[in-house]
N, C-alpha and C positions, 0 to 999 in steps of 0.2 A: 504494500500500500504506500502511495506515496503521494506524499502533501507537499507543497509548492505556495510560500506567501510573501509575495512583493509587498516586505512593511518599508515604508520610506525609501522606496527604489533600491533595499539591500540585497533581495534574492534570499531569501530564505528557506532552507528546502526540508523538509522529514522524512525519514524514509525508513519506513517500518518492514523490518524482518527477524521471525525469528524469537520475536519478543523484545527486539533491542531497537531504539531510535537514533539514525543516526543524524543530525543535527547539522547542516553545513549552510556556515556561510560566505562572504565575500575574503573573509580574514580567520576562522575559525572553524573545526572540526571537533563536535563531539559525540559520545554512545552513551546512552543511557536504557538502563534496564527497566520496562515496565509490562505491569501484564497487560493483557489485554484489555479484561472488562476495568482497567480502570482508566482507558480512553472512550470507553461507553460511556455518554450518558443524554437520556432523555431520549432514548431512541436511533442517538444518531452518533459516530464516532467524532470526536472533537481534535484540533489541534492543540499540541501539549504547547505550555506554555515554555516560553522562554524563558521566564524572570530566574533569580537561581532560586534552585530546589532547595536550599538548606536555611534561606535568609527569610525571616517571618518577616513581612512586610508591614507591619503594626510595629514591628521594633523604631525605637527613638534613634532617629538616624537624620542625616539631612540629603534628601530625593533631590536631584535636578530633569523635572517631567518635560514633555513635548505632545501634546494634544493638538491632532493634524485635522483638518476637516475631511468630508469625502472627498477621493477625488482629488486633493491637494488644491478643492475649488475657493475663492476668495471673498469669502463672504462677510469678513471685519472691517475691510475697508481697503485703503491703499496708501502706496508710500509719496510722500510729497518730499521732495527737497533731501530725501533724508530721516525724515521725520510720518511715525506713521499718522495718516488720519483715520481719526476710528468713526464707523456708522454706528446708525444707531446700537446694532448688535454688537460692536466691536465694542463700545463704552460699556453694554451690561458686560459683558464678558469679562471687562478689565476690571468692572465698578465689584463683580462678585467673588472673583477671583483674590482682588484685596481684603471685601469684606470677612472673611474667610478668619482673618485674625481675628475677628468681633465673635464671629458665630460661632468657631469653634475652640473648644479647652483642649484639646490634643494636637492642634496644627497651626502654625506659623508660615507666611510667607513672607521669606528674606527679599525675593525679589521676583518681579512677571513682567512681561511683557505679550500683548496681543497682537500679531503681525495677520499681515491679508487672512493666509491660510492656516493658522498655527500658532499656539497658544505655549511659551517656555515659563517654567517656573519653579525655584529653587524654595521650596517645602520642607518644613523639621517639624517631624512630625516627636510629640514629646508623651508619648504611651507611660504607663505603668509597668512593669515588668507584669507579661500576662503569662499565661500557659499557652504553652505551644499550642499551634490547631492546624489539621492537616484538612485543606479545602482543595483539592484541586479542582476542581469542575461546579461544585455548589454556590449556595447563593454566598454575596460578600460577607466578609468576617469585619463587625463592625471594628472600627476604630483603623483598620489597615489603610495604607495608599491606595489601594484600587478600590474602597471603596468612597473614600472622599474623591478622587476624581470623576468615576463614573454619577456622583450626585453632582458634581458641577456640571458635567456635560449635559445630563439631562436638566437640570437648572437651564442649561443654554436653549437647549432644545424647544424647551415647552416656551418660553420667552417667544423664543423664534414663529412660533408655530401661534401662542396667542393672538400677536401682534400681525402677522400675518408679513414675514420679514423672509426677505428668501432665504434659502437655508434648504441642504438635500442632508444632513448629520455628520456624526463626527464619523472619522475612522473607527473601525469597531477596536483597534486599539493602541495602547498608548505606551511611549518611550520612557523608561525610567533609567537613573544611573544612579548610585550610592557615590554620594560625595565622601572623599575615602580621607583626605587632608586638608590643610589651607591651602595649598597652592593649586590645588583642583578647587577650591571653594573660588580662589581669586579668578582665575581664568576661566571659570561659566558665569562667575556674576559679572562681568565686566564684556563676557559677549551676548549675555541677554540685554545688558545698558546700550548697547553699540551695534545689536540687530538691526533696527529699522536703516542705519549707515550704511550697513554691508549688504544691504537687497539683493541687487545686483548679483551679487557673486553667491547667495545666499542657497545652500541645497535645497533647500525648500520650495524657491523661486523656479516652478516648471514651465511657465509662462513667458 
């Protein structure tokens, strides 16, 4: 069996034999053992996730995310001068994306920006030491990164959809990194500040 998922033009491939996954991409090659029925679910076989298997995503850590639209279509707005201008959906997206430090007691944004198609933002998330919980296919585990992102997106969505604002959804999913030191902290926050500059040249920019 074999799965094929162009996430952010990386090529991403799966390819199940044997009981074993192996994982390739543009820069990386891995095998991973799983059984079968626990890429079963809901009737239908799913793609195994990327994120790593051993790192609980609800751990206090500081994320640097990339939420893409469908399509890599441009529906926030567009770049002037340099400088993004955001439409009206671009502004809720940025307005909620910040408010985020108001509403929630487990998550912090250090820093975001909302470009045409794509939405970057350095999140520390500050959990309690929980118990581990193995979800791979089930509904979200509150408090985790997937599932405060998946509530913004849809937060975007029904906005979009009220309002009657174009908008076709987000990618069904979303870029994470574990910000691992300071010098990785300096060098994502300081190209989220300096995105809307580097459009142009921007992997994002398919257009």
């Amino acid at each position: 069996m074999l799965y094929i998922l162009d996430r952010e033009n990386n090529f991403f491939i799966f390819y199940l034999f044997n009981n074993y996954i192996f994982y390739i991409s543009r820069n990386l090659t891995k095998k991973f053992y799983y059984d079968n029925d626990d890429l079963f679910f809901r009737g239908k076989y799913r793609i195994p996730s990327i994120r790593l298997k051993e790192w609980d995503y609800r751990r206090s850590a500081l994320y640097f995310i990339t939420i893409c639209s469908k399509d890599m279509k441009c529906f926030f707005g567009n770049i002037v001068e340099g400088h993004m201008n955001l439409n009206n959906l671009g502004k809720f997206a940025f307005e909620y994306m910040e408010n985020i430090n108001i509403n929630k007691k487990n998550a912090r944004v250090i820093n975001h920006i909302v470009m045409p198609n794509h939405v970057h933002a350095l999140i520390k998330l500050k959990n309690p030491t929980l118990k581990k919980k193995t979800n791979e296919f089930g509904p979200l585990i509150p408090g985790s990164l997937s599932a405060l992102i998946n509530q913004y997106k849809g937060r975007i969505t029904k906005y979009a959809n009220t309002n009657d604002l174009p908008w076709d959804g987000w990618h069904e999913r979303f870029h994470d990194h574990i910000v691992r030191d300071v010098n990785q902290y300096e060098k994502i926050d300081n190209y989220i500040s300096n995105n809307p500059r580097n459009w142009k040249s921007d992997r994002y920019n398919i257009y």
